[in-house]
C-alpha positions as CSV (number, residue, x, y, z in Angstrom):
1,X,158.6,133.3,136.6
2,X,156.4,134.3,139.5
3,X,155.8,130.4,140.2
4,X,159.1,129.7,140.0
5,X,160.3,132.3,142.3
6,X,157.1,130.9,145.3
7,X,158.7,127.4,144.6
8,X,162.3,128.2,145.3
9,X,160.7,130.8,148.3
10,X,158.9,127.5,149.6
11,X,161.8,125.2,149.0
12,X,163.8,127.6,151.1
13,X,161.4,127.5,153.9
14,X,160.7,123.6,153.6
15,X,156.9,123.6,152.5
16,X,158.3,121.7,149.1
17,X,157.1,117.6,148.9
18,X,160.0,115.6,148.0
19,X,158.7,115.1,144.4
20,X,158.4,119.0,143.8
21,X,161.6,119.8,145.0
22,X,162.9,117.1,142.7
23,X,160.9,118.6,139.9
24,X,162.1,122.5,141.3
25,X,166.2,120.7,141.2
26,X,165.8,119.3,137.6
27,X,164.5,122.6,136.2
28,X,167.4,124.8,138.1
29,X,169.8,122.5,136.4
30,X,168.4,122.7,132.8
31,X,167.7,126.6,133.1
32,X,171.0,128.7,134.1
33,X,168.4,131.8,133.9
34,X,166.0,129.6,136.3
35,X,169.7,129.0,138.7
36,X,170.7,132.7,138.7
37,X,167.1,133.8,139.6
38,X,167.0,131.4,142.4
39,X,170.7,132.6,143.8
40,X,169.0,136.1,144.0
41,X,165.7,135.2,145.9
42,X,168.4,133.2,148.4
43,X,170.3,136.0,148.7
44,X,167.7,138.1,149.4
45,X,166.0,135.4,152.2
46,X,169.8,135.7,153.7
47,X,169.8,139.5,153.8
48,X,166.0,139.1,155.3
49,X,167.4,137.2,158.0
50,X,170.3,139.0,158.8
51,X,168.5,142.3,159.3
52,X,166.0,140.4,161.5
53,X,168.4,138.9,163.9
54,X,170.5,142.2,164.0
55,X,166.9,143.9,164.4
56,X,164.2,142.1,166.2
57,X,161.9,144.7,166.5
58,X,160.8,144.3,162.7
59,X,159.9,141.1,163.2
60,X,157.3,141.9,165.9
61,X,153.6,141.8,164.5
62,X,151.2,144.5,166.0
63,X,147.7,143.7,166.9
64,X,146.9,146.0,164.8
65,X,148.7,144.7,161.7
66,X,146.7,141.6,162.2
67,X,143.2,142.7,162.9
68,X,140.6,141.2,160.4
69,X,138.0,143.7,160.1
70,X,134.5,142.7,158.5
71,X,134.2,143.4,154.9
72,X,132.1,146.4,153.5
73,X,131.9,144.8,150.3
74,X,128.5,142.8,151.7
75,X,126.7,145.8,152.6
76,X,127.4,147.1,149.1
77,X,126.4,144.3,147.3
78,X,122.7,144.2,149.3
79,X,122.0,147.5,148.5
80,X,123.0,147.5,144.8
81,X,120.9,144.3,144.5
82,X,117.9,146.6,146.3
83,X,118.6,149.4,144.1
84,X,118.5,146.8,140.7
85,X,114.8,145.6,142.4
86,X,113.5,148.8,143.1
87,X,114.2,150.2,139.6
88,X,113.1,147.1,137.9
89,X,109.7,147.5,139.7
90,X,109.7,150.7,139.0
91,X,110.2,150.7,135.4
92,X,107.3,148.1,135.1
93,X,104.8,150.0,137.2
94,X,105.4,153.0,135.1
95,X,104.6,151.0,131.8
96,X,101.9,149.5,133.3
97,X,100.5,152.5,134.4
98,X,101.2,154.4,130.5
99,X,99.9,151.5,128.9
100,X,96.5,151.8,131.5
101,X,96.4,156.0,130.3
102,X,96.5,155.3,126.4
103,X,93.5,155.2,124.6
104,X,92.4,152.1,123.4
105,X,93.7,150.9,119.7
106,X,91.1,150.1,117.0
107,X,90.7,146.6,115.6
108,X,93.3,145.8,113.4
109,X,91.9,143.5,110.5
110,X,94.3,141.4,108.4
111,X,93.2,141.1,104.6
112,X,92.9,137.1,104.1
113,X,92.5,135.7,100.6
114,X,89.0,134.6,99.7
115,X,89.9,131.0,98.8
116,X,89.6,128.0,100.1
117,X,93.2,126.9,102.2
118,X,94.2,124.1,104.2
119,X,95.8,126.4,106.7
120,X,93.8,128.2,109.3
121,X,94.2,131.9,109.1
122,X,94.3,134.5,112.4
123,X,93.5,137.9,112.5
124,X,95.2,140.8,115.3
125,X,92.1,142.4,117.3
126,X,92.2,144.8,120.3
127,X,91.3,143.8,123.7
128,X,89.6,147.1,125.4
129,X,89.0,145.6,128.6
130,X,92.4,144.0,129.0
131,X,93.9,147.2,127.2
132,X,95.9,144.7,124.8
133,X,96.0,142.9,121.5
134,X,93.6,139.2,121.3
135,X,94.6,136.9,118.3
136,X,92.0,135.6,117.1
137,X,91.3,132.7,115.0
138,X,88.8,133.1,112.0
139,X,87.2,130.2,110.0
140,X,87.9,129.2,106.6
141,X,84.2,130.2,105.5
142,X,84.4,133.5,107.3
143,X,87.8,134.4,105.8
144,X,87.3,137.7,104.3
């Protein structure tokens, strides 16, 4: 409804092309809801103009009414995006810095079948001087 009521308001005010209006005309004609919704908008564009002419002064745009000021919303983005930043580092530093204070996890040894196997089998091992976890790759002989 709110499409049809900017089409009959540009109609009115001739910023329809000729094939719109056409298209506007047809619907008014098949839609007596459509035709009685457009004789109100009309009416109210004639009451609009009335009260202008009898009133000019209402029509009269103030500087201030007009003045474009700069948008806020900029400022407020930049420092939410800082904010997100500073928190990410911040967040990282600090596990960084708990993982540097932990003591050092032992060697953790995965059980590997004695066997003989095609595959080639990896076991989890601590890394003290990097303060994480090395995978490391065993051979079949040493698989125990």
């Amino acid at each position: 409804m709110k499409s049809l009521q900017s089409l009959i308001i540009d109609r009115h005010f001739g910023e329809l092309s000729p094939e719109d209006a056409t298209i506007l005309e047809a619907r008014l004609a098949a839609e007596p809801a459509a035709q009685a919704e457009a004789k109100k908008i009309l009416a109210t564009l004639a009451t609009v103009r009335r009260t202008v002419l009898a009133h000019p002064e209402l029509a009269q745009v103030t500087e201030q009414a007009v003045e474009i000021r700069p948008s806020s919303a900029h400022g407020n983005w930049l420092a939410l995006a800082a904010a997100a930043v500073f928190l990410v580092a911040l967040s990282g530093t600090v596990g960084f810095l708990a993982g540097q204070a932990s003591p050092s996890a032992k060697s953790v040894q995965a059980t590997v079948p004695v066997e003989k196997s095609p595959w080639t089998h990896y076991r989890i091992a601590s890394n003290p001087g990097a303060a994480g976890f090395q995978i490391v790759r065993l051979e079949n002989q040493q698989a125990n």
